[in-house]
Backbone as XML, in Angstrom:
<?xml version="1.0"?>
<chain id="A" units="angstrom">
  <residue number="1" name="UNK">
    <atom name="N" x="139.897" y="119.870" z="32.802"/>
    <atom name="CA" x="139.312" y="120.099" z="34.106"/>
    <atom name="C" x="140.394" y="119.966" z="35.174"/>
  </residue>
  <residue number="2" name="UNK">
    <atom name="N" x="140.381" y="120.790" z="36.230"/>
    <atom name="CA" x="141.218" y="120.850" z="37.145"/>
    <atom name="C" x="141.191" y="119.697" z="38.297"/>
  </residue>
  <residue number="3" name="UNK">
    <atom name="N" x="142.327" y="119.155" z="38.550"/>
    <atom name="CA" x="142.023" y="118.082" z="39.996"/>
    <atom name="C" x="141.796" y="119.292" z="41.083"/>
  </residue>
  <residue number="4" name="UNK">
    <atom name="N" x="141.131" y="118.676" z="42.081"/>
    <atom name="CA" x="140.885" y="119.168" z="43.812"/>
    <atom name="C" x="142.188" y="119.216" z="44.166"/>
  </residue>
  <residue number="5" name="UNK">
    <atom name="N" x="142.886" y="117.602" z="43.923"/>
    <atom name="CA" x="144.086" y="117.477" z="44.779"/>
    <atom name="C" x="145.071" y="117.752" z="44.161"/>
  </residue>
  <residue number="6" name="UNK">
    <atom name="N" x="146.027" y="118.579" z="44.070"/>
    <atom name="CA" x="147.596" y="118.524" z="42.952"/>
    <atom name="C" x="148.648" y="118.310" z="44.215"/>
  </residue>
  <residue number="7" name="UNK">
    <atom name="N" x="148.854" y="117.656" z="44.539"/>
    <atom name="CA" x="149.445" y="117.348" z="44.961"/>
    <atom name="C" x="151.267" y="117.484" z="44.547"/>
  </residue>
  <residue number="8" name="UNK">
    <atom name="N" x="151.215" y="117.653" z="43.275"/>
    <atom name="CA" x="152.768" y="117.201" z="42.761"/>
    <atom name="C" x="153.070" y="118.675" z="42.227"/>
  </residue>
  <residue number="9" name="UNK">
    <atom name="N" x="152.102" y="120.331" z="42.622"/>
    <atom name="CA" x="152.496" y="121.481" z="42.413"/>
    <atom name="C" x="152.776" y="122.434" z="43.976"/>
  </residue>
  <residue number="10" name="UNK">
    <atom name="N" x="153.495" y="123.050" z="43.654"/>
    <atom name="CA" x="153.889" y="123.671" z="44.495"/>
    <atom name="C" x="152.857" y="124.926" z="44.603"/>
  </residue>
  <residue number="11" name="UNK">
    <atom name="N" x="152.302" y="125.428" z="43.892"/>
    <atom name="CA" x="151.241" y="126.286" z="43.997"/>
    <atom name="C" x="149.901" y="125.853" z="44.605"/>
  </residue>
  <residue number="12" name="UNK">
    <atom name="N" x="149.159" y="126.840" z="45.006"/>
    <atom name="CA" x="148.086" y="126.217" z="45.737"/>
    <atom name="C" x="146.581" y="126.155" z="44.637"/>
  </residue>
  <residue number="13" name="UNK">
    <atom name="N" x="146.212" y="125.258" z="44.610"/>
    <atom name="CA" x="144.998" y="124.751" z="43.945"/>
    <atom name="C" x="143.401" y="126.018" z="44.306"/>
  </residue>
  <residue number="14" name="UNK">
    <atom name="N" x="143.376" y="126.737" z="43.575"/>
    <atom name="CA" x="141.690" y="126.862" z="43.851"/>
    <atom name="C" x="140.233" y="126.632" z="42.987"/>
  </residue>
  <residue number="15" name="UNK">
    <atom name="N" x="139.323" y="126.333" z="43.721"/>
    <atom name="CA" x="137.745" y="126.066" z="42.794"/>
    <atom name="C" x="137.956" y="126.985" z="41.522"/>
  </residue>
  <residue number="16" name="UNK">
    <atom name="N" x="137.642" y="127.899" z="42.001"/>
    <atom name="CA" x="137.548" y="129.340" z="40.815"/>
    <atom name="C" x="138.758" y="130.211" z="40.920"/>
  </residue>
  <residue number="17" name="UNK">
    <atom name="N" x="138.821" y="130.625" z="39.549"/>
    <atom name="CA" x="139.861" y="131.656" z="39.150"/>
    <atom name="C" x="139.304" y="133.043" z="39.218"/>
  </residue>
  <residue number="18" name="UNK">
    <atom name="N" x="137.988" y="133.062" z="39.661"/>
    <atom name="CA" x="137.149" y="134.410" z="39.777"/>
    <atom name="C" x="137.754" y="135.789" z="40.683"/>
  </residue>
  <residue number="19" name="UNK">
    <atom name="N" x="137.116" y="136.677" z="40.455"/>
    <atom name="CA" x="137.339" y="137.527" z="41.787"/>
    <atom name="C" x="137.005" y="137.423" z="42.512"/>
  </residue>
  <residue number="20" name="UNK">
    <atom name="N" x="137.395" y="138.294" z="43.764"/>
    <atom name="CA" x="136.365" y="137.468" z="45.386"/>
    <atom name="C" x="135.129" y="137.959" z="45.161"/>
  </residue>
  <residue number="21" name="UNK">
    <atom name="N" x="134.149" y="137.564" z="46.009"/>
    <atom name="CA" x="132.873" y="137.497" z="46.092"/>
    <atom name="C" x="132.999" y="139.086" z="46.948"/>
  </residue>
  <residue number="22" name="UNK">
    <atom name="N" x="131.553" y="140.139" z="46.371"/>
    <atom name="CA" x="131.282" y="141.042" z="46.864"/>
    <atom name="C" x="130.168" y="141.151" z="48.197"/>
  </residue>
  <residue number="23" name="UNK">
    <atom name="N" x="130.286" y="139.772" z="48.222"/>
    <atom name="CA" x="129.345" y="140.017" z="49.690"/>
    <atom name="C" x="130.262" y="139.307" z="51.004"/>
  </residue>
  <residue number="24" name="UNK">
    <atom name="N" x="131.278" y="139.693" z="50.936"/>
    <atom name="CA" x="132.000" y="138.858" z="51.988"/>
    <atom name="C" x="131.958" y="140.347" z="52.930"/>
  </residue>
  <residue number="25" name="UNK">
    <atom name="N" x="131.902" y="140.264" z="54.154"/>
    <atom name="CA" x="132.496" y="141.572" z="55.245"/>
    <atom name="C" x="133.746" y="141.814" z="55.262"/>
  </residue>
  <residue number="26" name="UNK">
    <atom name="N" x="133.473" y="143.090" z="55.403"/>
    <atom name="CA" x="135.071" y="143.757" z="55.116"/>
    <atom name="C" x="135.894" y="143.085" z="56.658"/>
  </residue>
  <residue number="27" name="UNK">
    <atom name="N" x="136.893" y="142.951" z="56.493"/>
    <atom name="CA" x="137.379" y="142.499" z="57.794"/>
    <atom name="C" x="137.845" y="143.865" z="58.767"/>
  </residue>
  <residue number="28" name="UNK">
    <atom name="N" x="137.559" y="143.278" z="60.037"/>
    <atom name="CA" x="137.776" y="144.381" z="61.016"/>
    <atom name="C" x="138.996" y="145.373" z="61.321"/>
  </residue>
  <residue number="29" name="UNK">
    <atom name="N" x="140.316" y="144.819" z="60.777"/>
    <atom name="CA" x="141.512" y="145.443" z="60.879"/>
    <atom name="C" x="141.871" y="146.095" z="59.729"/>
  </residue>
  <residue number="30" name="UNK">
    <atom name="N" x="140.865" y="146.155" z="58.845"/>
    <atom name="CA" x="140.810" y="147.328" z="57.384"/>
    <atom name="C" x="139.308" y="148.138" z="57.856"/>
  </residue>
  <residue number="31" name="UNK">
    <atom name="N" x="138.594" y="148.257" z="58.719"/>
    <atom name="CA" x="137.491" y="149.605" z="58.975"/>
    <atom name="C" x="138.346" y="150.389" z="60.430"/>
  </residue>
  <residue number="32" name="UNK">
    <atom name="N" x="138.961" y="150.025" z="61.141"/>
    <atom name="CA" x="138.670" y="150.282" z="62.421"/>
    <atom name="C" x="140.713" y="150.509" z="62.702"/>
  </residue>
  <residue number="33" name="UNK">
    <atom name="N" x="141.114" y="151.292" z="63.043"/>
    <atom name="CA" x="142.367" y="151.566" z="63.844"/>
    <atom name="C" x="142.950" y="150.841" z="65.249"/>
  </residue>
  <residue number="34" name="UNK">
    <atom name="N" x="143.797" y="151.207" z="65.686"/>
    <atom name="CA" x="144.460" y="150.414" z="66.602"/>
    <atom name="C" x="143.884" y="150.495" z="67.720"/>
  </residue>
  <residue number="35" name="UNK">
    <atom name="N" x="143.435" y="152.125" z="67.951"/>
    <atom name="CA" x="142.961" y="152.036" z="69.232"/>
    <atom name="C" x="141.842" y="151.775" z="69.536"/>
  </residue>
  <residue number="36" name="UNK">
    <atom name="N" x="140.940" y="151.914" z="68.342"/>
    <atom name="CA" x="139.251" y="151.400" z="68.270"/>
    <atom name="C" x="139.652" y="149.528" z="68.921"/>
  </residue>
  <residue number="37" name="UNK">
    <atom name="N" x="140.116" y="148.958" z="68.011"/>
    <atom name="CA" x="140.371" y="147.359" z="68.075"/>
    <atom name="C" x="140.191" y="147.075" z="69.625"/>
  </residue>
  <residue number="38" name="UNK">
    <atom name="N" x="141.647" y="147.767" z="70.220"/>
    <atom name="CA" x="141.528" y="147.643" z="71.538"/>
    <atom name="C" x="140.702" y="148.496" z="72.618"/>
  </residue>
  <residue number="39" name="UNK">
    <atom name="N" x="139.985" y="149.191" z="72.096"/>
    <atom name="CA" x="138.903" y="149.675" z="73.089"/>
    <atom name="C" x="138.048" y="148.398" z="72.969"/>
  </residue>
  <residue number="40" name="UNK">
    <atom name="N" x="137.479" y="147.844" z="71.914"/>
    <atom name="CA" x="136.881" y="146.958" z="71.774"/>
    <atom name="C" x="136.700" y="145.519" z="72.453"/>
  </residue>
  <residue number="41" name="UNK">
    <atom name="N" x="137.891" y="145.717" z="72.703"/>
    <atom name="CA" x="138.557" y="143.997" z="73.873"/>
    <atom name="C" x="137.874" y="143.799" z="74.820"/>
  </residue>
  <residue number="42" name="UNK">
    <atom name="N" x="137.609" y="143.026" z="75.571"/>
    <atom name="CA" x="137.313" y="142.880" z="76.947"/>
    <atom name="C" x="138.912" y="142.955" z="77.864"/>
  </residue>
  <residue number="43" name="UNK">
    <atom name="N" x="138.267" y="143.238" z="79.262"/>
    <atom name="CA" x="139.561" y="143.472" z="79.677"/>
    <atom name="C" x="140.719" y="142.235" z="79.859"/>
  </residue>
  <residue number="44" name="UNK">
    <atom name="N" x="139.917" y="140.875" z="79.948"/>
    <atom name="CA" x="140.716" y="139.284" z="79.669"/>
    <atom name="C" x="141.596" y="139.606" z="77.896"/>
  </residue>
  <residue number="45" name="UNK">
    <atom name="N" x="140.929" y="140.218" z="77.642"/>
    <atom name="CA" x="141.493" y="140.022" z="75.866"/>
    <atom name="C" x="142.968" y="141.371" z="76.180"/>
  </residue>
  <residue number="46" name="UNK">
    <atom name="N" x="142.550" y="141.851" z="77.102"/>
    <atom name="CA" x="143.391" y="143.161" z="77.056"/>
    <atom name="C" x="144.427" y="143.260" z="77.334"/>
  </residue>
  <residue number="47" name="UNK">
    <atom name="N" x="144.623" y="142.508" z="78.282"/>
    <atom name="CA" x="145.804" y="142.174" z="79.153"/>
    <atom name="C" x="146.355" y="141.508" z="78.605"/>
  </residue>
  <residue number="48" name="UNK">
    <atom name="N" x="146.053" y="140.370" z="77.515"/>
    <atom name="CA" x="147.453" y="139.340" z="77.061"/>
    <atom name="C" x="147.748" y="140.860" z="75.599"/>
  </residue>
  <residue number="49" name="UNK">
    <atom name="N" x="147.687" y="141.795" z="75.520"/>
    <atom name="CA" x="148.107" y="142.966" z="74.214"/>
    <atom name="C" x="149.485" y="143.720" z="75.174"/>
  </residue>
  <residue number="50" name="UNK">
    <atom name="N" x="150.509" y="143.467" z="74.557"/>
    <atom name="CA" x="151.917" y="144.304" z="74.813"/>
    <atom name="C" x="151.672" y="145.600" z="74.448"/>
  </residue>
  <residue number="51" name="UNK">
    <atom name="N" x="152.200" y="146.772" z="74.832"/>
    <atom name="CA" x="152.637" y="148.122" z="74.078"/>
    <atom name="C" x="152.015" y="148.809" z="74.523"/>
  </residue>
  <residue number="52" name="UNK">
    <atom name="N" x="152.420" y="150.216" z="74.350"/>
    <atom name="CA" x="152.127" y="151.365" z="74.648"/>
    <atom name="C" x="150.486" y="151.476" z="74.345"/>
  </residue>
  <residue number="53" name="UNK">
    <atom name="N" x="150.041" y="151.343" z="73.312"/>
    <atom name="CA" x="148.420" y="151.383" z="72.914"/>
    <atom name="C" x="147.793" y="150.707" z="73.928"/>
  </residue>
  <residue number="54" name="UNK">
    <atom name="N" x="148.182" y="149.402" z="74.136"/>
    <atom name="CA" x="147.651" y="148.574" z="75.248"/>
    <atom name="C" x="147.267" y="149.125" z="76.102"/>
  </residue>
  <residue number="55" name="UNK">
    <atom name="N" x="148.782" y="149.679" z="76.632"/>
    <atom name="CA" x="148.697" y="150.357" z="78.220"/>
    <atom name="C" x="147.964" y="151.539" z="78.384"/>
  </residue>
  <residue number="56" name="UNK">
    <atom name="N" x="148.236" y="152.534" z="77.163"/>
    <atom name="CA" x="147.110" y="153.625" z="77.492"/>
    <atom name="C" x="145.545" y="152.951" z="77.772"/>
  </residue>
  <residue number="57" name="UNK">
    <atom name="N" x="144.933" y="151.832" z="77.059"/>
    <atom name="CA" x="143.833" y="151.410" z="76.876"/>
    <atom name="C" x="143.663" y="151.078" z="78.130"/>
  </residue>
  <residue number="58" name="UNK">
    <atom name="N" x="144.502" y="150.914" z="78.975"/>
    <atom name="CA" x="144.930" y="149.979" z="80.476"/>
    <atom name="C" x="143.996" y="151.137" z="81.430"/>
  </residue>
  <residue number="59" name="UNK">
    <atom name="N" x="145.200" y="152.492" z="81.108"/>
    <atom name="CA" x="145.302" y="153.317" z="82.249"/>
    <atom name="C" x="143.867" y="154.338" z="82.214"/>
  </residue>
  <residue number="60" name="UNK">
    <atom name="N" x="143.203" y="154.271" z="80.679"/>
    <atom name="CA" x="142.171" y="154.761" z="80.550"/>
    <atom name="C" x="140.725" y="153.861" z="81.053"/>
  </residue>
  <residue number="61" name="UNK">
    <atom name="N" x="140.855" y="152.569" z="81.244"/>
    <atom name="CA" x="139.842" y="152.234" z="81.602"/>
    <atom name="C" x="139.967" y="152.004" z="83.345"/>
  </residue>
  <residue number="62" name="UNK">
    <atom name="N" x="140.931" y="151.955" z="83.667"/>
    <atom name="CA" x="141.040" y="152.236" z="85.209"/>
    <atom name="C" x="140.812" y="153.504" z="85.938"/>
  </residue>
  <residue number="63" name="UNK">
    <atom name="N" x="140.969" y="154.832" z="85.030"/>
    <atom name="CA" x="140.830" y="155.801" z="85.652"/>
    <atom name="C" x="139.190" y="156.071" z="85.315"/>
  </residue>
  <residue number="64" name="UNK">
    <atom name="N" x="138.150" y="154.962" z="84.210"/>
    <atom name="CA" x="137.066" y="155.752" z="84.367"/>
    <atom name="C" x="136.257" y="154.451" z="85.283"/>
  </residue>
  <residue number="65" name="UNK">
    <atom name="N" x="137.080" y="153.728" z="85.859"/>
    <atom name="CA" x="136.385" y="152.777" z="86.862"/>
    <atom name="C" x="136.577" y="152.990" z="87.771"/>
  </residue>
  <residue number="66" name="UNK">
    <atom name="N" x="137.103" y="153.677" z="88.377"/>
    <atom name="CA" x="137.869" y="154.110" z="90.024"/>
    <atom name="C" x="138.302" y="155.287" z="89.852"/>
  </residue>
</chain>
């Protein structure tokens, strides 16, 4: 039987050796592209994003607000 704690391996310990579980959600940055993500932001979330994608996301939501 396996300890919880191994402490004295350099590898990491898990419960099961299984495959992952088929009901987990796919995570969002494997359905959805770069520019979906950041359309998605609020504009607080938007502004701390560097780069060109950003900024188009910038200049497109300013030109359909004003």
């Amino acid at each position: 039987m396996k300890k919880l704690h191994q402490h004295d391996q350099a590898d990491p310990c898990f419960i099961t050796d299984g495959p992952p579980s088929n009901d987990l959600p796919i995570p969002p940055h494997r359905t959805m592209n770069l520019p979906q993500i950041l359309a998605s932001l609020n504009d607080e979330a938007l502004a701390r994003w560097p780069g060109d994608l950003a900024d188009a996301e910038r200049e497109k939501r300013r030109k359909a607000g004003g």
